[in-house]
mmCIF file of the N, C-alpha and C atoms, coordinates in Angstrom:
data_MODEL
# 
_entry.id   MODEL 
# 
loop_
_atom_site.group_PDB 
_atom_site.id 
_atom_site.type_symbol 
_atom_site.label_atom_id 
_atom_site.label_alt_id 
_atom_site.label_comp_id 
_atom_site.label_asym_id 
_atom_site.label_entity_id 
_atom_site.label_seq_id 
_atom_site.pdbx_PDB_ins_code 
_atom_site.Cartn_x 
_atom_site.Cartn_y 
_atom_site.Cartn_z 
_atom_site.occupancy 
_atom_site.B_iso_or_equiv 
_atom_site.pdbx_formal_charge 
_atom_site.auth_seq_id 
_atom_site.auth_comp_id 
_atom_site.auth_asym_id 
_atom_site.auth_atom_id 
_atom_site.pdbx_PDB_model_num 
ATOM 1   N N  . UNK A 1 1  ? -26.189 25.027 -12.928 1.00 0.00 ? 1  UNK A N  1 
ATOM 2   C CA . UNK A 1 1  ? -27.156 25.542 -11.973 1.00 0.00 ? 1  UNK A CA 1 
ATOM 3   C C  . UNK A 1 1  ? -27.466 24.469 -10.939 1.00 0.00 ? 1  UNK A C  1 
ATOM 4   N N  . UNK A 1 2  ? -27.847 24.683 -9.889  1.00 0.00 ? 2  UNK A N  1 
ATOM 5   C CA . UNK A 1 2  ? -27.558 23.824 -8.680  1.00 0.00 ? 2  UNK A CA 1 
ATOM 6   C C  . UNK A 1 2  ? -29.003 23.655 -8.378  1.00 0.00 ? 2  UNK A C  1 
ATOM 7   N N  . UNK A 1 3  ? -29.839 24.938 -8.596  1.00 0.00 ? 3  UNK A N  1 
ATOM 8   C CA . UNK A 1 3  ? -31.452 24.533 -8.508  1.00 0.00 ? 3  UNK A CA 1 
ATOM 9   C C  . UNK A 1 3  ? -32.461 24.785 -6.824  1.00 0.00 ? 3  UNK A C  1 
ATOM 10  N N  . UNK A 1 4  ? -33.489 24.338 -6.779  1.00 0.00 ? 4  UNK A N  1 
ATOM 11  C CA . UNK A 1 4  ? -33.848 24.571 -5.823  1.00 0.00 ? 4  UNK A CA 1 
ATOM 12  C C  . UNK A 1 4  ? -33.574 23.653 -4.597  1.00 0.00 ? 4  UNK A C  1 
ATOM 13  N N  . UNK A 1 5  ? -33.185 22.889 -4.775  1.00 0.00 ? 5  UNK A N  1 
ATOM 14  C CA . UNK A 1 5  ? -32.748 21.361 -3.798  1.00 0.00 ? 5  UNK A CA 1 
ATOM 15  C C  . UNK A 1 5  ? -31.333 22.028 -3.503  1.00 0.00 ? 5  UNK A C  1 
ATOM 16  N N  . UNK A 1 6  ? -30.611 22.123 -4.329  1.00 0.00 ? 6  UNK A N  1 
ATOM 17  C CA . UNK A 1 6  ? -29.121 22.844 -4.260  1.00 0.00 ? 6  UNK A CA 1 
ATOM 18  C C  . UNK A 1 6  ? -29.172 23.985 -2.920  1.00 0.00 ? 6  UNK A C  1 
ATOM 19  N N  . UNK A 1 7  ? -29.738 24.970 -3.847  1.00 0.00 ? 7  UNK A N  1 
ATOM 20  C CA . UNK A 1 7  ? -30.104 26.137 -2.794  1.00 0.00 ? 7  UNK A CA 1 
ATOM 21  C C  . UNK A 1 7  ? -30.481 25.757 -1.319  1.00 0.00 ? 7  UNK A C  1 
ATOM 22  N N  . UNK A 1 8  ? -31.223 24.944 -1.113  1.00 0.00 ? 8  UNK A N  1 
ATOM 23  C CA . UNK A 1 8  ? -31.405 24.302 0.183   1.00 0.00 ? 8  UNK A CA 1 
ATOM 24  C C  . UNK A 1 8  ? -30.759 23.982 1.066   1.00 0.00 ? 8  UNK A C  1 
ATOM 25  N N  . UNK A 1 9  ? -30.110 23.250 0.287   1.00 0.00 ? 9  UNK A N  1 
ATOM 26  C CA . UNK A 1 9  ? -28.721 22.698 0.600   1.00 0.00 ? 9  UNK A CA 1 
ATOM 27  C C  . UNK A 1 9  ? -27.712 23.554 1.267   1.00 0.00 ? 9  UNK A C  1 
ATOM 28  N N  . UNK A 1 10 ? -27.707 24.208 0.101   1.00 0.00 ? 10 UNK A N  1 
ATOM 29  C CA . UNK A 1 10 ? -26.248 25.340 0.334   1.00 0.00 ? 10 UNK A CA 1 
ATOM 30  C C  . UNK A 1 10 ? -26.999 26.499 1.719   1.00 0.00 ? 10 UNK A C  1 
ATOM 31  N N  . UNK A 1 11 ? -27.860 26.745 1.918   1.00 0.00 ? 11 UNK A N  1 
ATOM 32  C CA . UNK A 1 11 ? -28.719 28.005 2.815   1.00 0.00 ? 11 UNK A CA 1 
ATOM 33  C C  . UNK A 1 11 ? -28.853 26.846 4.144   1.00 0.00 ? 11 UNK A C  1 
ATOM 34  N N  . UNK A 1 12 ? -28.997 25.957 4.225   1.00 0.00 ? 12 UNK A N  1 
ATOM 35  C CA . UNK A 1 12 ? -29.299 24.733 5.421   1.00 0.00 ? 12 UNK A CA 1 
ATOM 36  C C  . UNK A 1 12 ? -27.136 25.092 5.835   1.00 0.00 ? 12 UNK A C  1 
ATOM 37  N N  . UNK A 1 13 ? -26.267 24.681 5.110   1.00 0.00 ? 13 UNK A N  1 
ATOM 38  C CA . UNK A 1 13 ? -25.228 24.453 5.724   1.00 0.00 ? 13 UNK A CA 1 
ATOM 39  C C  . UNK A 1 13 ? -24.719 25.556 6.114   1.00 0.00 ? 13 UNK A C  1 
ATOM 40  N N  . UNK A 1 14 ? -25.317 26.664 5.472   1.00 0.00 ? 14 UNK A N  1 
ATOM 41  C CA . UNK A 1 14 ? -24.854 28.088 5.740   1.00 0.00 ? 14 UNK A CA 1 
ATOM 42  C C  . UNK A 1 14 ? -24.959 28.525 7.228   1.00 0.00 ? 14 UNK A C  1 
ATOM 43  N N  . UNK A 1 15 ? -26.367 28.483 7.334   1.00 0.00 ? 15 UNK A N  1 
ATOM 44  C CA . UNK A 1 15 ? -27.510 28.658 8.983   1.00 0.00 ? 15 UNK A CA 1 
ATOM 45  C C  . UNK A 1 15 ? -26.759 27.783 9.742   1.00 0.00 ? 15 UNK A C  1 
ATOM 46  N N  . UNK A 1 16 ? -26.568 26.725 9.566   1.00 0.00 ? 16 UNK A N  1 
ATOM 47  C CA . UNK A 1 16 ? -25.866 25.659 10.468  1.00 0.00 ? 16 UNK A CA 1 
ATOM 48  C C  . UNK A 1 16 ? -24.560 26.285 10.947  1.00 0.00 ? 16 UNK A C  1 
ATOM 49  N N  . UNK A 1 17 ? -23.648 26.392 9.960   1.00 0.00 ? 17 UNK A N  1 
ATOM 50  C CA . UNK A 1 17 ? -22.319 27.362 10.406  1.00 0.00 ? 17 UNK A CA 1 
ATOM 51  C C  . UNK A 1 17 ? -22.103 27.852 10.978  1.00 0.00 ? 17 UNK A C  1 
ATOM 52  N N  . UNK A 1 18 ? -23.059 28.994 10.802  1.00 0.00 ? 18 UNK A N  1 
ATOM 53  C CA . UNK A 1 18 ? -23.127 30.366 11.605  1.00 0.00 ? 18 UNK A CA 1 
ATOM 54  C C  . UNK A 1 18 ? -24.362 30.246 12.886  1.00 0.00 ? 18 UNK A C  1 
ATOM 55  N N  . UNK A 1 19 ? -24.322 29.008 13.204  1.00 0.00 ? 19 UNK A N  1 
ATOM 56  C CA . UNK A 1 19 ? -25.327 29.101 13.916  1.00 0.00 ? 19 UNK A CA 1 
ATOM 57  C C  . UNK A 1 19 ? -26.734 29.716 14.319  1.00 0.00 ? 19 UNK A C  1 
ATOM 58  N N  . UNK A 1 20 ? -26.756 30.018 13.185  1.00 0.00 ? 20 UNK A N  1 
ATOM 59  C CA . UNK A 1 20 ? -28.657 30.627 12.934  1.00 0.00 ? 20 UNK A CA 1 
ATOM 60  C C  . UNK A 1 20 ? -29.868 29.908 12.627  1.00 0.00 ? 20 UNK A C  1 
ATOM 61  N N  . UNK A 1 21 ? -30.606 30.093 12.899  1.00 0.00 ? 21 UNK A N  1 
ATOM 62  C CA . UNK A 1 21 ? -32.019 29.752 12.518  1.00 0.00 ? 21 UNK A CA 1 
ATOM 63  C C  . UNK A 1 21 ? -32.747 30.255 11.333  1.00 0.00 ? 21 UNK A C  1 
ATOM 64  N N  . UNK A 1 22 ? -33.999 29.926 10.628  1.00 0.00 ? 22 UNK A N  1 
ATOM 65  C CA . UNK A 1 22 ? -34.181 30.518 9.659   1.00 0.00 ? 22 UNK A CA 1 
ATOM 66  C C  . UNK A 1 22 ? -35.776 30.007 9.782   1.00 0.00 ? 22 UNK A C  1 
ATOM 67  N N  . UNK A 1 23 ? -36.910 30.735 10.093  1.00 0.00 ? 23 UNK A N  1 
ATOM 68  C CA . UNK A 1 23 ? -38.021 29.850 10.039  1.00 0.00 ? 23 UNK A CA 1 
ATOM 69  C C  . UNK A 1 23 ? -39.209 29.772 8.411   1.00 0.00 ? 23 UNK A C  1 
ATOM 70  N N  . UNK A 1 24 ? -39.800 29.090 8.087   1.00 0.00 ? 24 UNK A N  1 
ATOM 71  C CA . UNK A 1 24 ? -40.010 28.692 6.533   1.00 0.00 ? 24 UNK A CA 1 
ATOM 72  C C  . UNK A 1 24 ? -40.153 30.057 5.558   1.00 0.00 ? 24 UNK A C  1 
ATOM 73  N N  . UNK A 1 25 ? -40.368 30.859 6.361   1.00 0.00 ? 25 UNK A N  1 
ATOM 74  C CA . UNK A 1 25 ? -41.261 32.388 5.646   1.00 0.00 ? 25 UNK A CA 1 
ATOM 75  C C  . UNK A 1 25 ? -39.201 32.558 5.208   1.00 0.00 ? 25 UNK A C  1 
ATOM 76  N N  . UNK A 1 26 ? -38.357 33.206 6.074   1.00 0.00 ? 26 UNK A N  1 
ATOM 77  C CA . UNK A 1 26 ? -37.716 33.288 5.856   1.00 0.00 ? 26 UNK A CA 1 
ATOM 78  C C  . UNK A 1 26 ? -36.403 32.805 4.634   1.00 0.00 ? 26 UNK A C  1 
ATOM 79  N N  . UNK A 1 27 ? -36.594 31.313 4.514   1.00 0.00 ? 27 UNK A N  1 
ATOM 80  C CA . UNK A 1 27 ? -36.041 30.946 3.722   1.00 0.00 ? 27 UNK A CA 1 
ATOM 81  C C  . UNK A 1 27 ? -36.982 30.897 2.631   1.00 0.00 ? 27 UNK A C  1 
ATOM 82  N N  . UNK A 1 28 ? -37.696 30.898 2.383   1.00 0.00 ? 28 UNK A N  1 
ATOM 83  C CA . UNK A 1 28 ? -38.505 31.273 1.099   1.00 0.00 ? 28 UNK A CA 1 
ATOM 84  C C  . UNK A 1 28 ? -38.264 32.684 0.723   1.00 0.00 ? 28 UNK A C  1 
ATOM 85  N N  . UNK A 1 29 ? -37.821 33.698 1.673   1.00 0.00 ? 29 UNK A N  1 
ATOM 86  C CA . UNK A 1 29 ? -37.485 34.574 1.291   1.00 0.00 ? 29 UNK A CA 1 
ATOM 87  C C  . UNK A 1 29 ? -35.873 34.499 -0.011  1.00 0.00 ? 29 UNK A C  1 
ATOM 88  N N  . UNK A 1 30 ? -35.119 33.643 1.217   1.00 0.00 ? 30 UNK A N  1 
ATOM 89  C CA . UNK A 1 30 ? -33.634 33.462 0.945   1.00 0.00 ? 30 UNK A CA 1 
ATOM 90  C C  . UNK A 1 30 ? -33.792 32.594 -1.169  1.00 0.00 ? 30 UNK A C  1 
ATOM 91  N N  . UNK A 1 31 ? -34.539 32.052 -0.592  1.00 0.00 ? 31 UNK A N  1 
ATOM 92  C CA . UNK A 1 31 ? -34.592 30.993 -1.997  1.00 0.00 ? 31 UNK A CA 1 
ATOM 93  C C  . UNK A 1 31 ? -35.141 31.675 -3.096  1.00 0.00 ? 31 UNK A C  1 
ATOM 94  N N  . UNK A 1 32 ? -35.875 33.177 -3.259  1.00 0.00 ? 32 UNK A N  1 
ATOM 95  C CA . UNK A 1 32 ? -36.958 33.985 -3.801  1.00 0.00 ? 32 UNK A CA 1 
ATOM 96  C C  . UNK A 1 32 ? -35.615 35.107 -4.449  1.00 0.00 ? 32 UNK A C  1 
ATOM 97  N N  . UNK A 1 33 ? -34.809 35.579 -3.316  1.00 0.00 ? 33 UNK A N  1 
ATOM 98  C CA . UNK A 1 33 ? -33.665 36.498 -3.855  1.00 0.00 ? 33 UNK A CA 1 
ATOM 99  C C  . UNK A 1 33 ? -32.295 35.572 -4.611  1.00 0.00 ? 33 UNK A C  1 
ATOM 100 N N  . UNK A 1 34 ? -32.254 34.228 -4.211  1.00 0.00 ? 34 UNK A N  1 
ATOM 101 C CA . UNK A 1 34 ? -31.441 32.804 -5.061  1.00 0.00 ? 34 UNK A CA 1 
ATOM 102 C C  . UNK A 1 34 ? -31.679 33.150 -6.596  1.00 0.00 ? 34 UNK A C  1 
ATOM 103 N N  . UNK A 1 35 ? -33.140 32.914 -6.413  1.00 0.00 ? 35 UNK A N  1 
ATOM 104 C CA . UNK A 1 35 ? -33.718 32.515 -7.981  1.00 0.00 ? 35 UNK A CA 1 
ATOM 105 C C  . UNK A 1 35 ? -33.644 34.056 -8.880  1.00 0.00 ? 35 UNK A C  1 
ATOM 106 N N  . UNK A 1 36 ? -33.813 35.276 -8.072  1.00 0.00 ? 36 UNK A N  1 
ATOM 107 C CA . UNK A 1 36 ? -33.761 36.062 -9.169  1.00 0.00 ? 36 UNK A CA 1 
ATOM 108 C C  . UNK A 1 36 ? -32.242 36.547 -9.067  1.00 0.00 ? 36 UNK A C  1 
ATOM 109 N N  . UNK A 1 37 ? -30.788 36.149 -8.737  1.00 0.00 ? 37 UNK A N  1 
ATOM 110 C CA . UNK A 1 37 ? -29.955 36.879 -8.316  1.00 0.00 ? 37 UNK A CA 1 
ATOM 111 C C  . UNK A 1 37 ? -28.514 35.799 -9.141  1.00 0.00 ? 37 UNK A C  1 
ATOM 112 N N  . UNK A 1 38 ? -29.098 34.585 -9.172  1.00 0.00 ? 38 UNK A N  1 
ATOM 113 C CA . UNK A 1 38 ? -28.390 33.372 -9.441  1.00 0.00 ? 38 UNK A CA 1 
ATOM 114 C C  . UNK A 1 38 ? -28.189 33.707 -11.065 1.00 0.00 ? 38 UNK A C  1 
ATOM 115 N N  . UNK A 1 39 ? -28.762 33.652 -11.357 1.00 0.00 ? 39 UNK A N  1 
ATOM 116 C CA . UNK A 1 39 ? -28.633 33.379 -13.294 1.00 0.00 ? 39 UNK A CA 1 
ATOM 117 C C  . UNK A 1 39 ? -27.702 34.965 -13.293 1.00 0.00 ? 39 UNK A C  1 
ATOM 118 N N  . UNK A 1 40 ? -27.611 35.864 -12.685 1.00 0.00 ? 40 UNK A N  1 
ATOM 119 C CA . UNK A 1 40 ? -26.761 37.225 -13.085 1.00 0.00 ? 40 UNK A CA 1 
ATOM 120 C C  . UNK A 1 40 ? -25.546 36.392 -12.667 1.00 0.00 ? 40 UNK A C  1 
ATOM 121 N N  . UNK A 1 41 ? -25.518 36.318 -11.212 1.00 0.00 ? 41 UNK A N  1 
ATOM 122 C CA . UNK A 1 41 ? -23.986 35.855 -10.622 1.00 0.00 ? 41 UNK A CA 1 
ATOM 123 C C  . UNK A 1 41 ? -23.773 35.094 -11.395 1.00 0.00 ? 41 UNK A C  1 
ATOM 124 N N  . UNK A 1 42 ? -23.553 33.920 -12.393 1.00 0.00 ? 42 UNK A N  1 
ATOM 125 C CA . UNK A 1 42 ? -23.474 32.637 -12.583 1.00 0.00 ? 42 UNK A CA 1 
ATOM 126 C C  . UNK A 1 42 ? -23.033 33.355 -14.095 1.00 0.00 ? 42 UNK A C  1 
ATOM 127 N N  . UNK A 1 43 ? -23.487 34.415 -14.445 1.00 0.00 ? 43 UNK A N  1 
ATOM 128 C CA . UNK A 1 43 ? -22.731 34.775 -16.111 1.00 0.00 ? 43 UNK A CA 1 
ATOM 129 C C  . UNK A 1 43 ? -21.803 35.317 -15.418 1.00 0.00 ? 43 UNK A C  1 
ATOM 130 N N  . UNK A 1 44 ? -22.298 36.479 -14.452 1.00 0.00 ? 44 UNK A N  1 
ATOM 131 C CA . UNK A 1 44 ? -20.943 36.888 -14.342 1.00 0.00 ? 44 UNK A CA 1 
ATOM 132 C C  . UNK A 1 44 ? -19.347 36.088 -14.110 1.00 0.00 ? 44 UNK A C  1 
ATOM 133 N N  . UNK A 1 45 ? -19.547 35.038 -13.354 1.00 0.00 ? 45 UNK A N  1 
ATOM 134 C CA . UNK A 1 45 ? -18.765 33.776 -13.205 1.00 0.00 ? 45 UNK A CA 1 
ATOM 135 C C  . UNK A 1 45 ? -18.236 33.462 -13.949 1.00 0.00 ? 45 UNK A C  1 
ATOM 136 N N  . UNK A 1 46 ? -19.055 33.013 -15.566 1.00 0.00 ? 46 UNK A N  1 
ATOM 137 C CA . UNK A 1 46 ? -18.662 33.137 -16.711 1.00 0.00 ? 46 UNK A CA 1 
ATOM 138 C C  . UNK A 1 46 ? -18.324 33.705 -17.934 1.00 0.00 ? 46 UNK A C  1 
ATOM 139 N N  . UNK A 1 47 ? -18.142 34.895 -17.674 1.00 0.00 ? 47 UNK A N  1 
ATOM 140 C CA . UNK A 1 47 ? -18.081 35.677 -18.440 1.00 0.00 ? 47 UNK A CA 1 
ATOM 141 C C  . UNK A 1 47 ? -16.005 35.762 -18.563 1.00 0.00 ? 47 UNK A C  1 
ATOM 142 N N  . UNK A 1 48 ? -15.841 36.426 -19.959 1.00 0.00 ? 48 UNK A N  1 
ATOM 143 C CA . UNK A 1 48 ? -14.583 36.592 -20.135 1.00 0.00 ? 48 UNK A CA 1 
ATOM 144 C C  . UNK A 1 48 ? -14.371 37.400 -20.200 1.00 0.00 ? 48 UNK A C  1 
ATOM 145 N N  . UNK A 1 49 ? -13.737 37.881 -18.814 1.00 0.00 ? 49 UNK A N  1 
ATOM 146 C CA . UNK A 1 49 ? -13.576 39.376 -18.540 1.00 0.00 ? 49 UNK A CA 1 
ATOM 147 C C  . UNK A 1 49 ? -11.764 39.767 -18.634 1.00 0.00 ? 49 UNK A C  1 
ATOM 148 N N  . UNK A 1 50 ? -10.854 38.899 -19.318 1.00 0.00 ? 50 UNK A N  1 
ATOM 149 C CA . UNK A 1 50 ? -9.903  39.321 -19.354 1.00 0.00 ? 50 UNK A CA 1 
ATOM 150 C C  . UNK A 1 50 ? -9.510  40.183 -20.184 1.00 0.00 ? 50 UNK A C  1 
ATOM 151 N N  . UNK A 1 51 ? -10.123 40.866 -21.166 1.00 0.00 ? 51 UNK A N  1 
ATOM 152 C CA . UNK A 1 51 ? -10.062 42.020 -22.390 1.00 0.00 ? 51 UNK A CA 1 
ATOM 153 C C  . UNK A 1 51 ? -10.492 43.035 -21.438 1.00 0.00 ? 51 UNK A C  1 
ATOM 154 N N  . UNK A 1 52 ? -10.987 43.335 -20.478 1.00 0.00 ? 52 UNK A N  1 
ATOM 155 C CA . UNK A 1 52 ? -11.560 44.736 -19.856 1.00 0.00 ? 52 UNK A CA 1 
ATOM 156 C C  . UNK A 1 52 ? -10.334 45.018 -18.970 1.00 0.00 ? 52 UNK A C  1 
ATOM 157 N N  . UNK A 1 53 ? -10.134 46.394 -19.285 1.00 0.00 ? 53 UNK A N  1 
ATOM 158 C CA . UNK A 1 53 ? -9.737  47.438 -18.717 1.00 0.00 ? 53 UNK A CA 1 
ATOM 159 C C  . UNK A 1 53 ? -9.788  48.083 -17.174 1.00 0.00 ? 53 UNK A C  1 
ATOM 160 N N  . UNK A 1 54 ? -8.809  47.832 -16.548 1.00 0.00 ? 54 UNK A N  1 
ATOM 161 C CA . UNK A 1 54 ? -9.304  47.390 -14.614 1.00 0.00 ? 54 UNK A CA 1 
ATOM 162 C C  . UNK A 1 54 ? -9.584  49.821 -15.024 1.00 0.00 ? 54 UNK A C  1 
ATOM 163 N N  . UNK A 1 55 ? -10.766 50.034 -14.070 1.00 0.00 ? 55 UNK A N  1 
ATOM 164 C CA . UNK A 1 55 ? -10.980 51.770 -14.164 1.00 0.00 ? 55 UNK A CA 1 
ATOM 165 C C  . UNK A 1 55 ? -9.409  52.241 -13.396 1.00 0.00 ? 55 UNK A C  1 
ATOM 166 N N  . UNK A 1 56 ? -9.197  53.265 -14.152 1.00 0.00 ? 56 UNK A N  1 
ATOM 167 C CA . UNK A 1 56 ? -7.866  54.128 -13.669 1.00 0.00 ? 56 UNK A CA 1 
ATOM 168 C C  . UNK A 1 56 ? -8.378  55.182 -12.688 1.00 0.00 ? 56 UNK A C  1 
ATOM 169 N N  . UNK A 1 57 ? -7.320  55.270 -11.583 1.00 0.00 ? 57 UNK A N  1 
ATOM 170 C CA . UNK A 1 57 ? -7.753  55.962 -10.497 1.00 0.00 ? 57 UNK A CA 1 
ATOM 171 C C  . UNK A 1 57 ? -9.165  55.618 -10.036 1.00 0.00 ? 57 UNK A C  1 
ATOM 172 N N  . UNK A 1 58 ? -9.236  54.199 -9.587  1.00 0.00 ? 58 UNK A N  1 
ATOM 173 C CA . UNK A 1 58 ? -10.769 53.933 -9.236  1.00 0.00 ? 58 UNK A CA 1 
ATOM 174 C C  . UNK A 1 58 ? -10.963 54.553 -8.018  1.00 0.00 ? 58 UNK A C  1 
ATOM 175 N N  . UNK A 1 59 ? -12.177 55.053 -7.757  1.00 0.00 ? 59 UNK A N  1 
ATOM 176 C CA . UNK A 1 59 ? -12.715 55.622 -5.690  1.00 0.00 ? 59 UNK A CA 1 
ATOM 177 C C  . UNK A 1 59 ? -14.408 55.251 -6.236  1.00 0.00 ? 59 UNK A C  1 
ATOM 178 N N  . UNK A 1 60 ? -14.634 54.442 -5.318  1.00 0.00 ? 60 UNK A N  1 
ATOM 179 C CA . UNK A 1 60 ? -15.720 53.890 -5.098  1.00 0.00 ? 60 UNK A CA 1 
ATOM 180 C C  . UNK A 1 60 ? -16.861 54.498 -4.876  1.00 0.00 ? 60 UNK A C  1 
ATOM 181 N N  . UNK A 1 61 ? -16.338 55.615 -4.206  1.00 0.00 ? 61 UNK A N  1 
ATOM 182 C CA . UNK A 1 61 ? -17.224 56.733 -4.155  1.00 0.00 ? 61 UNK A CA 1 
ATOM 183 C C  . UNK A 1 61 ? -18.340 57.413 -5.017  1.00 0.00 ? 61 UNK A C  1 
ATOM 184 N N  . UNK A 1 62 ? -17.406 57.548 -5.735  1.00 0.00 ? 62 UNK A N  1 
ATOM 185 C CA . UNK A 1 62 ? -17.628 58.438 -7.007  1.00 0.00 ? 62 UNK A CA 1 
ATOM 186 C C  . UNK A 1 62 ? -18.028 57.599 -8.489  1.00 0.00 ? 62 UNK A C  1 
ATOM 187 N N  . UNK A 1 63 ? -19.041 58.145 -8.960  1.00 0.00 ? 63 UNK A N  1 
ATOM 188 C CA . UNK A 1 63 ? -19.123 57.197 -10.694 1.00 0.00 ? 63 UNK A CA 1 
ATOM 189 C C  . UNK A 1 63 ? -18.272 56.713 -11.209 1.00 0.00 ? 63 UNK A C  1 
ATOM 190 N N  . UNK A 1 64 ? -18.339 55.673 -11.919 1.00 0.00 ? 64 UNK A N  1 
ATOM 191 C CA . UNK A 1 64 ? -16.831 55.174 -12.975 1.00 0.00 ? 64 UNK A CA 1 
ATOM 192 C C  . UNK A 1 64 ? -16.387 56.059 -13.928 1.00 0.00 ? 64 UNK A C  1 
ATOM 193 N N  . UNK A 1 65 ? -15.093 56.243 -13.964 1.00 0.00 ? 65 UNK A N  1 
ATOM 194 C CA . UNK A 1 65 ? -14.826 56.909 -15.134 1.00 0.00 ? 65 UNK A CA 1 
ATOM 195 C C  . UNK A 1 65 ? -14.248 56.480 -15.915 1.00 0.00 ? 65 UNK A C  1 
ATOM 196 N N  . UNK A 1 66 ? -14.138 56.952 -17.127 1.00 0.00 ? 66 UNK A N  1 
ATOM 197 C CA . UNK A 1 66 ? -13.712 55.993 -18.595 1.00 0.00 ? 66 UNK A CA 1 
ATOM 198 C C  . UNK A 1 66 ? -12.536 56.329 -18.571 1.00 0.00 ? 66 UNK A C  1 
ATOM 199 N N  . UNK A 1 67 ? -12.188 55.536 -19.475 1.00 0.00 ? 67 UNK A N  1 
ATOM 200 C CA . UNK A 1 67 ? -10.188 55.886 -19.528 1.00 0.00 ? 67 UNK A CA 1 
ATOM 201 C C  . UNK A 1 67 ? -10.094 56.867 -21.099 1.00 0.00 ? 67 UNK A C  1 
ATOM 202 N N  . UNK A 1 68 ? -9.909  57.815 -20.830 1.00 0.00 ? 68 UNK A N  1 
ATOM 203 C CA . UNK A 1 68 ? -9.670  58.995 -22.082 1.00 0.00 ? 68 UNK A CA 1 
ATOM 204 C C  . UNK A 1 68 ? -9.314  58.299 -23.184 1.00 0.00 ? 68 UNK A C  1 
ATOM 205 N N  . UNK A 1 69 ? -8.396  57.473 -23.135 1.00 0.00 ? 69 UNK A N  1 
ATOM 206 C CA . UNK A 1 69 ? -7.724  56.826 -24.016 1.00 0.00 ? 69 UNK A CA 1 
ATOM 207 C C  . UNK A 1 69 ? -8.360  55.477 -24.853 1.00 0.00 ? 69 UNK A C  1 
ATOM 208 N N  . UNK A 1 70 ? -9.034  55.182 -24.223 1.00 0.00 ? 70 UNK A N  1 
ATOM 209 C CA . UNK A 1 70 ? -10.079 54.258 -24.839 1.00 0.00 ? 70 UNK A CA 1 
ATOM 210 C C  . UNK A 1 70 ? -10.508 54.479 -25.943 1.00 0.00 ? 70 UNK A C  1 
ATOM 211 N N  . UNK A 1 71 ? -10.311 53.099 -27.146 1.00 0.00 ? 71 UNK A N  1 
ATOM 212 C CA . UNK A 1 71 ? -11.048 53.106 -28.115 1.00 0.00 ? 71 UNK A CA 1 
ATOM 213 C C  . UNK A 1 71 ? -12.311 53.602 -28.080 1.00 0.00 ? 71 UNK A C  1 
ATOM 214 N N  . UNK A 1 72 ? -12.696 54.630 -29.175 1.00 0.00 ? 72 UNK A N  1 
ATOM 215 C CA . UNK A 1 72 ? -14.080 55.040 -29.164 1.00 0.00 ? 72 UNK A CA 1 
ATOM 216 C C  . UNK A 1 72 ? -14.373 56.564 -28.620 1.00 0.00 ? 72 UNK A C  1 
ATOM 217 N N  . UNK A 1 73 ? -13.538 56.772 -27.499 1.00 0.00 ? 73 UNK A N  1 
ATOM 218 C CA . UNK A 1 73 ? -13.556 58.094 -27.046 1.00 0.00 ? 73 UNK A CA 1 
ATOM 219 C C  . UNK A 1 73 ? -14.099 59.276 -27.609 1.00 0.00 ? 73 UNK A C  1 
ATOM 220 N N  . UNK A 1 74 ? -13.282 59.450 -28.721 1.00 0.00 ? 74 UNK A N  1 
ATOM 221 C CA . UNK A 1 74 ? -13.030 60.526 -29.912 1.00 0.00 ? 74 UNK A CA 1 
ATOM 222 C C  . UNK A 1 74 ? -14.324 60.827 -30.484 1.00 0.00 ? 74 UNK A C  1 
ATOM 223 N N  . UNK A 1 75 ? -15.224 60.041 -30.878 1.00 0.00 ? 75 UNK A N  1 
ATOM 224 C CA . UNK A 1 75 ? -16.631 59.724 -31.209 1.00 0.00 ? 75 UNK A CA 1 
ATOM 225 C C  . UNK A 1 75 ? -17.550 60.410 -29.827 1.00 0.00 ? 75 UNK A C  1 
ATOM 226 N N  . UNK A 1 76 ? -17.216 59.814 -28.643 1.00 0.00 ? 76 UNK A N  1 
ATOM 227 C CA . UNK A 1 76 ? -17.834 60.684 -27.937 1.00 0.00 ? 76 UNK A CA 1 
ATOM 228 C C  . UNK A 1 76 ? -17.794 61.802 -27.630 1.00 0.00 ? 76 UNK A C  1 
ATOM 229 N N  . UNK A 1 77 ? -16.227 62.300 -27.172 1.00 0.00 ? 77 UNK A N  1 
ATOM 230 C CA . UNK A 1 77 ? -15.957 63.593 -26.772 1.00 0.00 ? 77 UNK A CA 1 
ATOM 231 C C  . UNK A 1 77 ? -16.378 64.681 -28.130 1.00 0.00 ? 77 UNK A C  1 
ATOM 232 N N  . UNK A 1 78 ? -16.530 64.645 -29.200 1.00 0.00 ? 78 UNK A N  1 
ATOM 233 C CA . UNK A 1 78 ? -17.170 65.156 -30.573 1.00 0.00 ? 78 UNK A CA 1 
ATOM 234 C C  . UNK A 1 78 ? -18.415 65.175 -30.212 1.00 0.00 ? 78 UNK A C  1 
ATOM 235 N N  . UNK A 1 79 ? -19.384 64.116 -30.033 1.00 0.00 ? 79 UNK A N  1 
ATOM 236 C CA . UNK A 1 79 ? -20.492 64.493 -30.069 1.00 0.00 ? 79 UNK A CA 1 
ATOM 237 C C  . UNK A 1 79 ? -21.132 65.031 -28.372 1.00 0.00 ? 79 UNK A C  1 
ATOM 238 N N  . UNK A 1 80 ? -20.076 65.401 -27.354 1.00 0.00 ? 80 UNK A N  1 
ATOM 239 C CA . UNK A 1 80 ? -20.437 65.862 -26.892 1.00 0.00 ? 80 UNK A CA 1 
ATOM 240 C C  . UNK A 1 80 ? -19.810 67.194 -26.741 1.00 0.00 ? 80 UNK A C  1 
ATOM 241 N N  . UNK A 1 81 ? -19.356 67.863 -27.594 1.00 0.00 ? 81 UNK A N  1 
ATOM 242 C CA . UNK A 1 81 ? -18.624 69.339 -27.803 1.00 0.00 ? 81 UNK A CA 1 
ATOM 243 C C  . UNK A 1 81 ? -20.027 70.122 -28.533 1.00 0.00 ? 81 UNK A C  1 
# 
């Protein structure tokens, strides 16, 4: 975790880049959506996602759908008959 000095850091070189401004209200905003948004991104980062199943026929559109074939299925499609 990189922290609140980090965050600073990283949101100061960002604004700079892109040539923006940011006045204090604002980045207290930026640093407020950091702190509750960081600890999700940061598992997700770590997480071991090479056992999951990429969705078949994905459209973004539309809800995920399960793969029929999936362990476990059988259990559901039963208790939902």
């Amino acid at each position: 975790m990189q922290g609140k000095d980090g965050f600073d850091r990283f949101a100061a070189g960002g604004l700079e880049l892109l040539g923006l401004e940011a006045d204090e209200a604002e980045r207290a905003v930026m640093g407020a959506v950091d702190a509750i948004y960081r600890p999700h991104v940061e598992a997700l980062l770590e997480a071991d996602l090479d056992d999951i199943v990429p969705e078949p026929r994905i459209d973004l559109s539309k809800s995920p759908e399960a793969d029929p074939a999936a362990p476990g299925r059988e259990a559901e499609d039963a208790a939902g008959q």
